[in-house]
N, C-alpha and C positions, 0 to 999 in steps of 0.2 A: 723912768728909772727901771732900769731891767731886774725884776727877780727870778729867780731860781729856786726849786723847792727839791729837798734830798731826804730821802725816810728811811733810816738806817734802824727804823725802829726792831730791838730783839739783838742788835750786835753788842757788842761788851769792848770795853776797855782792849786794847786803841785802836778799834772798828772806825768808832764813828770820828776821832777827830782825823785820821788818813784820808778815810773817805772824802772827809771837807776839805779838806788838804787838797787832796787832786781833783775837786771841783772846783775848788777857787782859782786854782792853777789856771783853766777855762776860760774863765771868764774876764770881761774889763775890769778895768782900774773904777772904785765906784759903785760896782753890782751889789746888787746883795744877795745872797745867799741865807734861805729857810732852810734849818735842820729840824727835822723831827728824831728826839732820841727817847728810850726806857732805860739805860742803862745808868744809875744813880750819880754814877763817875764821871758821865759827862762835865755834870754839872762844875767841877772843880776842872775837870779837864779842856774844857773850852773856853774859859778864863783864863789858864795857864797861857793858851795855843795863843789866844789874842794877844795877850799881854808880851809874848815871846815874838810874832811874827808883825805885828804891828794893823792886822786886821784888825776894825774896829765889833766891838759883840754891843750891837747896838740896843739890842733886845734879848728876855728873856721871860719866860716863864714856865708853870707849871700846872699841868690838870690832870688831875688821877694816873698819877704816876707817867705821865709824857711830860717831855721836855723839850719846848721849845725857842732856839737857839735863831737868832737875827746876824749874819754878820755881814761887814760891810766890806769890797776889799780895797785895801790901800791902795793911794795912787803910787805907779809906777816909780822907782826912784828916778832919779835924776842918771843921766847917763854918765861914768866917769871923766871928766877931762882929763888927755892924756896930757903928759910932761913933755913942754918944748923941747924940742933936741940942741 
């Protein structure tokens, strides 16, 4: 399983969930993606971001003010079927 590690440590509100934004972008359907944040906001902030784009935040935690964010990216959607003519 492919990871990816991003240390946006020291950026502030909405540094770090853009930045994961256009790292995710990147990568497979699947990958996961390591953030390392300080910014307190994250914390409610990459919960939102998940919950909103369908990323899963598979992990979480915290150690002396770092915050470490797991997310998984969803698989690709389905492509649209177009309408018969």
């Amino acid at each position: 399983m492919s990871e990816t590690l991003l240390d946006v440590q020291g950026l502030t509100c909405p540094l770090p969930v853009l930045k994961a934004n256009k790292a995710l972008r990147s990568l497979p359907a699947g990958a996961r993606l390591v953030v390392l944040a300080t910014d307190p906001a994250s914390v409610k902030d990459f919960r939102a971001y998940a919950a909103e784009t369908g990323h899963a935040l598979v992990g979480f935690s915290e150690d002396k003010g770092q915050f470490r964010f797991t997310l998984r990216k969803r698989e690709d959607p389905a492509p649209k079927a177009e309408p018969d003519p």
